[in-house]
Backbone as CSV, one residue per row, in Angstrom:
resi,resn,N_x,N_y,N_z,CA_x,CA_y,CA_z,C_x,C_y,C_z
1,UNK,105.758,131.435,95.144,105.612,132.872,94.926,106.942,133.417,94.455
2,UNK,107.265,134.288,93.579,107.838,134.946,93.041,107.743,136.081,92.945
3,UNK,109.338,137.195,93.540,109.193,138.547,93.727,110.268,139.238,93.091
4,UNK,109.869,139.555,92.609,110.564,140.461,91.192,111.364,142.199,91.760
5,UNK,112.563,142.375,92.038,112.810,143.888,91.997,113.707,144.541,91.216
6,UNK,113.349,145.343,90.319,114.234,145.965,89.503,115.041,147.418,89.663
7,UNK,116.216,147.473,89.832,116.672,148.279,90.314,118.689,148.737,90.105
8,UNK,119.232,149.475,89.672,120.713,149.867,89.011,120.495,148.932,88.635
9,UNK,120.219,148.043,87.481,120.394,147.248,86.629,120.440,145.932,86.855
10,UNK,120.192,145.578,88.587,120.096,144.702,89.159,118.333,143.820,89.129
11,UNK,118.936,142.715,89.274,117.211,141.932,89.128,117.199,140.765,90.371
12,UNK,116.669,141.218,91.566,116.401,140.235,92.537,115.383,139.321,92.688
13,UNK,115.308,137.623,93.023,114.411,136.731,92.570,114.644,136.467,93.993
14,UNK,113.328,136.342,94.357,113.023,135.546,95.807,111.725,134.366,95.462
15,UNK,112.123,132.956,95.760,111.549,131.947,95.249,110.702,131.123,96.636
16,UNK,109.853,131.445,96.619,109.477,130.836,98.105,108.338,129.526,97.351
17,UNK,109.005,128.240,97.794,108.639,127.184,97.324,107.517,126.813,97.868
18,UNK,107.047,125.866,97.468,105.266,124.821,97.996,105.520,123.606,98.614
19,UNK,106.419,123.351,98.501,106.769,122.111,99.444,106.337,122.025,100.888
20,UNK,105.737,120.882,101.223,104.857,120.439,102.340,105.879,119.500,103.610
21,UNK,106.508,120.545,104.401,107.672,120.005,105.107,106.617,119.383,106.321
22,UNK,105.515,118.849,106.145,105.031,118.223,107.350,104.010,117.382,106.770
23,UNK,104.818,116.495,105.987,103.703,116.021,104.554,103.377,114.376,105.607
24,UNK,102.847,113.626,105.354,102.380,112.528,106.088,102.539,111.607,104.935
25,UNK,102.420,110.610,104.869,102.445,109.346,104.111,101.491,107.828,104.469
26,UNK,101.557,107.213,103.448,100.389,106.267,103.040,99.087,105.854,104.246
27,UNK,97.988,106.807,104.525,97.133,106.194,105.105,96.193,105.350,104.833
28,UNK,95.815,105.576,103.534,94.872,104.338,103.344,95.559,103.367,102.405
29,UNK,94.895,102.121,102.843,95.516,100.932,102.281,94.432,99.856,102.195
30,UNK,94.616,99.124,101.389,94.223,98.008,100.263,95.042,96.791,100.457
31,UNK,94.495,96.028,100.643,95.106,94.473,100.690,94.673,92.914,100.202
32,UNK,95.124,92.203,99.406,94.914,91.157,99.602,95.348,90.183,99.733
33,UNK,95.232,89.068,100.374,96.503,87.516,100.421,95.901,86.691,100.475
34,UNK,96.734,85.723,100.420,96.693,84.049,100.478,96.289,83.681,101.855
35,UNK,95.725,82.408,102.410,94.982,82.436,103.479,95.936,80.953,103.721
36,UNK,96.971,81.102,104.998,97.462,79.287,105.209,97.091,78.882,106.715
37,UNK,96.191,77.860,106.915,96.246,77.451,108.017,97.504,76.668,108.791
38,UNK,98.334,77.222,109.857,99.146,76.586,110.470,98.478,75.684,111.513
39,UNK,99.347,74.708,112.101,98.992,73.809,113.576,97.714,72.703,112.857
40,UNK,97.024,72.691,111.739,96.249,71.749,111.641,95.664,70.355,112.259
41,UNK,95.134,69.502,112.838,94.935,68.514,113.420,95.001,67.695,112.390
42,UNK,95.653,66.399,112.785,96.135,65.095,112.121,96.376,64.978,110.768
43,UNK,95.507,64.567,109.692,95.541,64.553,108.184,94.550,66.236,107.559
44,UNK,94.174,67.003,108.248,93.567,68.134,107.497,94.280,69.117,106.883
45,UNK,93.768,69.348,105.775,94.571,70.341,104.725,94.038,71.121,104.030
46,UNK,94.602,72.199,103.318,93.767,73.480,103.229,93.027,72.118,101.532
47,UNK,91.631,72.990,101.122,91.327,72.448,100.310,90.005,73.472,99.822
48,UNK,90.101,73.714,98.349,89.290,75.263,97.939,89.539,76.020,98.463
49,UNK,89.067,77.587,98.177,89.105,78.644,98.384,89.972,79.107,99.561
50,UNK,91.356,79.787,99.913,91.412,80.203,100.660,92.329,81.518,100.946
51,UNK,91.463,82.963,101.156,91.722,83.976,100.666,91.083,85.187,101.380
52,UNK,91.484,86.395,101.016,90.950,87.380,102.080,91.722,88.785,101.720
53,UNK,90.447,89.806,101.680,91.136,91.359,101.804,90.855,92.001,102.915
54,UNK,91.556,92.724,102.685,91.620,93.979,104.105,91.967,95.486,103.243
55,UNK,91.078,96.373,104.030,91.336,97.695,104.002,91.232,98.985,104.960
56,UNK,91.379,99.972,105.002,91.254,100.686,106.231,92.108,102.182,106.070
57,UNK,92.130,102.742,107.478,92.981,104.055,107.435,93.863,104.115,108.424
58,UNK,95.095,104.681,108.229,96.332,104.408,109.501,96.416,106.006,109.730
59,UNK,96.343,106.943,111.066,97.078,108.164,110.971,98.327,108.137,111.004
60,UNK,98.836,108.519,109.774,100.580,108.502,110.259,101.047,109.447,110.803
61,UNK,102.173,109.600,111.798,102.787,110.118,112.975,103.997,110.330,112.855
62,UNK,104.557,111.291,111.974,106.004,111.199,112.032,107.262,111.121,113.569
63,UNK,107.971,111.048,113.795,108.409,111.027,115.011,110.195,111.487,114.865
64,UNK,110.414,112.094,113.902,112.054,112.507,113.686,111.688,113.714,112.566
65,UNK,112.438,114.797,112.307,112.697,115.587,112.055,112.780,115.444,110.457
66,UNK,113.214,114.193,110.348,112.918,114.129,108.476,111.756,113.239,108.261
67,UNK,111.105,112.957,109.167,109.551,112.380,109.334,109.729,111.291,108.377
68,UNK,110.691,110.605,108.065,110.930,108.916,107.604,110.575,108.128,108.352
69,UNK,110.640,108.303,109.604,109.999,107.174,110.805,109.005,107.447,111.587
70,UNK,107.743,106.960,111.614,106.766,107.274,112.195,105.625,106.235,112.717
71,UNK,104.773,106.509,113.638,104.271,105.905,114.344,102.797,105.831,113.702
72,UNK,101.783,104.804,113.517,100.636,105.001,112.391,99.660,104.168,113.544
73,UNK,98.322,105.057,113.393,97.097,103.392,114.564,96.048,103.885,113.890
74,UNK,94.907,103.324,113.264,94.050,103.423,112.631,92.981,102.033,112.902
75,UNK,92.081,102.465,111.481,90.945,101.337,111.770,90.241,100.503,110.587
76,UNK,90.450,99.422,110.650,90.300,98.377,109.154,89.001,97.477,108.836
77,UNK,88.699,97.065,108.129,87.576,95.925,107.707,88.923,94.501,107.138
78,UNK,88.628,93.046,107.901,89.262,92.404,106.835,88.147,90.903,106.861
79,UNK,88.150,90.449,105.340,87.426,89.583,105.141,87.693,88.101,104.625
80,UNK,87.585,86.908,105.683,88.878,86.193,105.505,88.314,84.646,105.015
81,UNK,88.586,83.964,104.208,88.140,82.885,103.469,89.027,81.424,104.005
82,UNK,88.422,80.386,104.655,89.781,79.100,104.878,88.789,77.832,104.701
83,UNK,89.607,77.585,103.061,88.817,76.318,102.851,89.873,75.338,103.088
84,UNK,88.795,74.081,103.914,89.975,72.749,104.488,89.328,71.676,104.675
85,UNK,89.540,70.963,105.521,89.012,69.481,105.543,88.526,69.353,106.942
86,UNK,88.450,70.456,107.767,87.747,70.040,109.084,86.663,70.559,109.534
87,UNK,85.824,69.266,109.503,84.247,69.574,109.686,83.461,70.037,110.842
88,UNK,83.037,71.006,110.744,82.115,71.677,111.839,80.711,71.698,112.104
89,UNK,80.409,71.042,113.195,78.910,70.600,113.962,78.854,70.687,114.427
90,UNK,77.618,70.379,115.009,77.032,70.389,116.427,75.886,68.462,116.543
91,UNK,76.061,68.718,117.920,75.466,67.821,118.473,73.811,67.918,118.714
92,UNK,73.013,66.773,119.175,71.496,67.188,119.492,71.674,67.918,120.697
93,UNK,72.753,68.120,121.579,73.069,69.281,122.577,73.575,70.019,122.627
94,UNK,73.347,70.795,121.232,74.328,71.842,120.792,75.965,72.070,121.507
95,UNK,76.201,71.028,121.439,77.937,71.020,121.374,78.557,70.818,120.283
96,UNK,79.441,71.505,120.040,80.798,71.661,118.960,80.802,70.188,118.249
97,UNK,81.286,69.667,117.424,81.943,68.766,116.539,82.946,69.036,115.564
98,UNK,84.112,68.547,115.882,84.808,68.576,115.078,85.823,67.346,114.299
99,UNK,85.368,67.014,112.809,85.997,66.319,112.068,86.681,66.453,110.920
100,UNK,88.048,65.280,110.716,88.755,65.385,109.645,88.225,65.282,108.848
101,UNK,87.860,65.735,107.897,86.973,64.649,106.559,87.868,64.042,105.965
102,UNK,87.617,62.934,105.275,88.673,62.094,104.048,87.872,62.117,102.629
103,UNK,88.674,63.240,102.192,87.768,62.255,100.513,87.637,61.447,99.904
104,UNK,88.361,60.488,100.274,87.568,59.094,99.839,86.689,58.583,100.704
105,UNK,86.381,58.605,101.610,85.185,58.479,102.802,83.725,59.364,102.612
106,UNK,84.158,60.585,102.748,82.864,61.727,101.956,82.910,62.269,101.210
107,UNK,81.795,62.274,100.286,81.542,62.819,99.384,80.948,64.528,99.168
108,UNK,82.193,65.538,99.418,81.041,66.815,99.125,81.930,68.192,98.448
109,UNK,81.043,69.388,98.113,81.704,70.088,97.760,82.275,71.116,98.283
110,UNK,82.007,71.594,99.420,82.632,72.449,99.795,82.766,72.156,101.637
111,UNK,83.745,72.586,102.193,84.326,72.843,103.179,84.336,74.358,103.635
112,UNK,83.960,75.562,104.453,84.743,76.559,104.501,84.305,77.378,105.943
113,UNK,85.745,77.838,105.771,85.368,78.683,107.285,85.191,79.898,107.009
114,UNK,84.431,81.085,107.443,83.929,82.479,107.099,84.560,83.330,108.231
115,UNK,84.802,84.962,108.219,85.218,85.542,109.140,85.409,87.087,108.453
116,UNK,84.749,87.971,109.288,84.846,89.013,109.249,84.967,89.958,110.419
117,UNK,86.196,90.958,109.821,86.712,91.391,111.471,87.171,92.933,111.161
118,UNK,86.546,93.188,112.525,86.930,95.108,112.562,88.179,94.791,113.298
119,UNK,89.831,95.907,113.104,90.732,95.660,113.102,91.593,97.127,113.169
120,UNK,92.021,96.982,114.536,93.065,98.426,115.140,94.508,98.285,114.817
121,UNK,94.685,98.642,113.718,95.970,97.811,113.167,97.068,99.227,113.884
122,UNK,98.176,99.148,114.305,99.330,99.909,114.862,100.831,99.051,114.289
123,UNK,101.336,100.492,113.964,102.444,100.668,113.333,103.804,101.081,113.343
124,UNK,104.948,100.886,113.538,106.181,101.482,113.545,106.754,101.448,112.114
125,UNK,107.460,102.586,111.789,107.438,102.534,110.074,108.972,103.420,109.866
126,UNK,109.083,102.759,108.601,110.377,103.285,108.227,110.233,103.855,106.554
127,UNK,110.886,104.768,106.372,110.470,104.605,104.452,111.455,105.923,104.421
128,UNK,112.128,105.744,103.040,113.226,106.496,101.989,112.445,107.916,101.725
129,UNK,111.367,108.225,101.733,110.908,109.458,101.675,111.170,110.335,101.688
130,UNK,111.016,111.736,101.112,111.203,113.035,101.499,110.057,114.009,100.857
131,UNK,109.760,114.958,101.704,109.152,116.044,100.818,108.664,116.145,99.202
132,UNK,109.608,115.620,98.785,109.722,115.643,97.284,109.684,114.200,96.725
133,UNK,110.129,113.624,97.494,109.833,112.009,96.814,108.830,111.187,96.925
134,UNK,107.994,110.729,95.663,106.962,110.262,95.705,107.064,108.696,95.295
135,UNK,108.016,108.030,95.374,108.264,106.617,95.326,109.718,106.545,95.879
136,UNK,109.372,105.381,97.271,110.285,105.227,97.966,110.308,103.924,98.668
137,UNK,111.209,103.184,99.148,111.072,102.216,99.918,110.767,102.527,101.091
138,UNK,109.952,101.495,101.788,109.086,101.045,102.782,109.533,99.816,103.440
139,UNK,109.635,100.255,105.107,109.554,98.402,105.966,108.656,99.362,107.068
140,UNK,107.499,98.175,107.334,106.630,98.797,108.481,106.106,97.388,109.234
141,UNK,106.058,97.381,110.728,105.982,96.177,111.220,104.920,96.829,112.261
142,UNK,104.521,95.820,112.787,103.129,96.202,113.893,102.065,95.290,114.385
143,UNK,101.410,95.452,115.065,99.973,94.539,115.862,99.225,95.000,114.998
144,UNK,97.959,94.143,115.103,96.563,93.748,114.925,95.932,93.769,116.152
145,UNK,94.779,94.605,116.426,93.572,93.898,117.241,92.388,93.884,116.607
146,UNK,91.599,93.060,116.867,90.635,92.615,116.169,89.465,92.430,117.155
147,UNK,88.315,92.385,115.799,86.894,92.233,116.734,86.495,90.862,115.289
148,UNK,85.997,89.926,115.709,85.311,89.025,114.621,83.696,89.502,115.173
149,UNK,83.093,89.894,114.189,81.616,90.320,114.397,80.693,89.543,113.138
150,UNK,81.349,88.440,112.521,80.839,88.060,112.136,81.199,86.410,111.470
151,UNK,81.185,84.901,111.466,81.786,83.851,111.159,81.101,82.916,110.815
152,UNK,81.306,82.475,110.078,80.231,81.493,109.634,81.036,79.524,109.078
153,UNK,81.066,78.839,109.873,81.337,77.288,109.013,80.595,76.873,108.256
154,UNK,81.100,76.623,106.652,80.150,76.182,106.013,80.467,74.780,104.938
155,UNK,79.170,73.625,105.264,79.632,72.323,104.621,78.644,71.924,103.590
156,UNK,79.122,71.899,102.607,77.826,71.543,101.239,78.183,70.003,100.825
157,UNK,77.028,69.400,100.223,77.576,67.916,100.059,76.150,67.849,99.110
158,UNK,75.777,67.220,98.103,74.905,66.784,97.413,73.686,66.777,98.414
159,UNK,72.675,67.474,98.567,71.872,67.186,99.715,71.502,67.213,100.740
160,UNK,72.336,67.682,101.523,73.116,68.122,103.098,73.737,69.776,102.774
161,UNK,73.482,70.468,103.571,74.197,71.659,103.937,73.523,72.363,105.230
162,UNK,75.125,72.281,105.964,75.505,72.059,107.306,76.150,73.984,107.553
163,UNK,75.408,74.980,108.045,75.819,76.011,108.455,75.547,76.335,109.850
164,UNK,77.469,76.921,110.671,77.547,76.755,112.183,77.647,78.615,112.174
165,UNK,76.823,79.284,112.988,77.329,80.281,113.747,77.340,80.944,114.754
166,UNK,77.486,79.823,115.282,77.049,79.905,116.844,78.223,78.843,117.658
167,UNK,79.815,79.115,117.639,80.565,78.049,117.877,81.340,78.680,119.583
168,UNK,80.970,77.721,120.339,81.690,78.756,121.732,82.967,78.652,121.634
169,UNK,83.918,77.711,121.215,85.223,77.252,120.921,85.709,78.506,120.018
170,UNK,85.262,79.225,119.601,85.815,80.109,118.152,86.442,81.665,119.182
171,UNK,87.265,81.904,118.647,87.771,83.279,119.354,87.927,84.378,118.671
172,UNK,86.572,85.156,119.022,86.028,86.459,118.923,87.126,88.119,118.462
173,UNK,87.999,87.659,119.642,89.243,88.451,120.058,90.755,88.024,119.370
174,UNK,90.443,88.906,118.356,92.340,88.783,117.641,93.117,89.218,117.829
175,UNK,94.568,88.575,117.871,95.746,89.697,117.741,96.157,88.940,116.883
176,UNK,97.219,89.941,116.248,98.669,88.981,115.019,99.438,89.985,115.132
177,UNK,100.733,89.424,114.615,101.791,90.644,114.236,101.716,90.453,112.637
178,UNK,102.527,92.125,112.192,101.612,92.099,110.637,103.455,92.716,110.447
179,UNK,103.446,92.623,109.287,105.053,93.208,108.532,104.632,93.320,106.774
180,UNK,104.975,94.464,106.453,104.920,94.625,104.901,106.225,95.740,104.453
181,UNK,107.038,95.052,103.103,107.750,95.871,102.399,107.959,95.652,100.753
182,UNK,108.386,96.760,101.001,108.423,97.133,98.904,108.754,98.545,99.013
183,UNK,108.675,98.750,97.329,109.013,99.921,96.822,107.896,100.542,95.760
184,UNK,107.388,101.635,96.372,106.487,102.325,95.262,105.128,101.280,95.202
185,UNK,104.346,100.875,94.450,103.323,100.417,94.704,103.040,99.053,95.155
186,UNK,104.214,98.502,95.076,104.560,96.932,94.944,104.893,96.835,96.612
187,UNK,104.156,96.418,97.481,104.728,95.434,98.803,104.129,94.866,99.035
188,UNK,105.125,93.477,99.507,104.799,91.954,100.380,104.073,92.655,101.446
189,UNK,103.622,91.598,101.844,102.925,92.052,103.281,102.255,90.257,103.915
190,UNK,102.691,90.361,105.038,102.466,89.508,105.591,102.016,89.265,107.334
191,UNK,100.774,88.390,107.708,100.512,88.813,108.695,100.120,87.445,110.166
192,UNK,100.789,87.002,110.781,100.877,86.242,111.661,100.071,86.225,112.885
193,UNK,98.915,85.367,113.177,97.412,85.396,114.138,98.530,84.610,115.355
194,UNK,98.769,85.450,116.332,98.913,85.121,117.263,98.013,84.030,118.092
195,UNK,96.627,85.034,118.213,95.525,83.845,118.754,95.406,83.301,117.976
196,UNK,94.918,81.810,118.121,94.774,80.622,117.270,92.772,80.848,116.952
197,UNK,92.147,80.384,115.954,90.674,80.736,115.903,90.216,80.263,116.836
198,UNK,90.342,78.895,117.330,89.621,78.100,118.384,90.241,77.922,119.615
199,UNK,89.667,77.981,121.173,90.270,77.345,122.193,89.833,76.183,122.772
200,UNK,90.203,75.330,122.986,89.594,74.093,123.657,88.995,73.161,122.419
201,UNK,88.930,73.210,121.383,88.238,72.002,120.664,89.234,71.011,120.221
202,UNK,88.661,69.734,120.211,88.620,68.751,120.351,87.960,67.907,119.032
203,UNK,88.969,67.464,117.973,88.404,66.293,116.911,87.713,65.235,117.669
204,UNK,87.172,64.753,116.690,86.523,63.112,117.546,87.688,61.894,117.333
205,UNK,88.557,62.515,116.907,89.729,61.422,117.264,90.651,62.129,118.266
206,UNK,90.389,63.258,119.208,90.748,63.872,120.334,91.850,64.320,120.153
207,UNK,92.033,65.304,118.667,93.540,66.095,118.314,92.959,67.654,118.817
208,UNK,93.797,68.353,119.287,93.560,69.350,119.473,93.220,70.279,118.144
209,UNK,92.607,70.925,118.114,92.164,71.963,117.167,92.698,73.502,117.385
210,UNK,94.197,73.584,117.169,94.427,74.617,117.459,94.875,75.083,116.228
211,UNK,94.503,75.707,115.414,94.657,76.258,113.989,94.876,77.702,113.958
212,UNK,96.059,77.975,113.323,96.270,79.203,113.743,96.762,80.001,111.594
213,UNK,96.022,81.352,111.571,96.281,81.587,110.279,97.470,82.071,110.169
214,UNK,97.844,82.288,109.069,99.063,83.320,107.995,98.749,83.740,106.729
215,UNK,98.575,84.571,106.726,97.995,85.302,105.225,100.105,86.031,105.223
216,UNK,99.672,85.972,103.649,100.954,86.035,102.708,100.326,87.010,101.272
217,UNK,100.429,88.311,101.433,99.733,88.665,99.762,100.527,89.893,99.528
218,UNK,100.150,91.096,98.809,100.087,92.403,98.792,99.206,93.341,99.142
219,UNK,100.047,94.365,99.909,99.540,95.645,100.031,99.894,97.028,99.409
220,UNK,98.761,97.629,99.221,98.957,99.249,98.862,98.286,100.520,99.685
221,UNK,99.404,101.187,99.469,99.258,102.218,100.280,99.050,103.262,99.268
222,UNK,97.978,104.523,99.862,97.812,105.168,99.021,97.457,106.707,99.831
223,UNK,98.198,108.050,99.344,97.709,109.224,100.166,99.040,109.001,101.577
């Protein structure tokens, strides 16, 4: 707004600006990464597809006076792809199986593990920001909790196809710690599964099956 007074030859300007001194920053966000299984049992290795997005909304929370640092907890969809070499069955008593495959031993095409998860992602955040600046650097670190509401093992082979979703060994309940930085539209982001997918299983050569992910990709923040 602009106020104009004219008067002895004098001209007074009063400039009352639009600037949003309680402005918030990036709640919704977009993601996708690379999918690496850590802890693997004996010779298994990632093999096809392995990949996954995530998206969702964070409220951000400023917590200092130039609202650069703030506190964010919101709620996500992420959808997660891990193709590898360890085979998932069941028994004629519906118990678990789990094997290495060898490709020179079997013959097939696909391997993969499925997973879809609702996700309370929380945040501590830092970023170059101001009022007026609309590209700035970013470091934001934080938990994951998770719900898997949905998973599926899946084994294709010329003839055979083998689908598990019903695994008691598989863990429902996620956490990870998550970290992403950059500048302006561009950030790493990377996110570390505390819980491992499975507890208690057991290869048939009696290696533990404790496989634990790391996704490695980009995120964007947007709003």
């Amino acid at each position: 707004m602009i106020a104009t007074n004219y008067g002895y030859g004098q001209e007074n300007i009063v400039v009352n600006d639009s600037i949003d001194t309680k402005y918030r920053e990036d709640q919704f966000y977009i993601g996708v990464n690379y999918n690496v299984l850590l802890n693997k049992p004996g010779d298994a290795r990632t093999r096809g597809l392995s990949g996954g997005i995530h998206f969702g909304y964070l409220r951000d929370m400023p917590i200092n006076k130039q609202r650069n640092v703030a506190l964010a907890l919101g709620l996500g969809l992420s959808f997660d792809e891990y193709g590898q070499t360890v085979f998932i069955g069941e028994t004629l008593q519906d118990k678990s199986i789990y094997t290495v495959l060898d490709d020179d031993d079997v013959a097939y095409d696909r391997n993969r593990f499925s997973m879809s998860t609702i996700e309370i992602p929380f945040q501590l955040r830092w970023r170059s920001s101001t009022a007026e600046t609309y590209k700035f650097w970013r470091i934001y670190a934080g938990v994951r909790l998770g719900y898997t509401y949905w998973y599926k093992a899946a084994f294709k082979q010329p003839g055979n196809n083998v689908n598990q979703t019903d695994i008691s060994e598989f863990n429902r309940m996620r956490l990870g710690a998550s970290f992403s930085f950059g500048y302006n539209t561009v950030n790493f982001y990377a996110h570390y599964a505390i819980t491992p997918l499975f507890t208690g299983a057991v290869t048939t050569n009696g290696e533990s099956v404790d496989m634990t992910p790391l996704k490695l990709g980009l995120i964007f923040y947007i709003l």
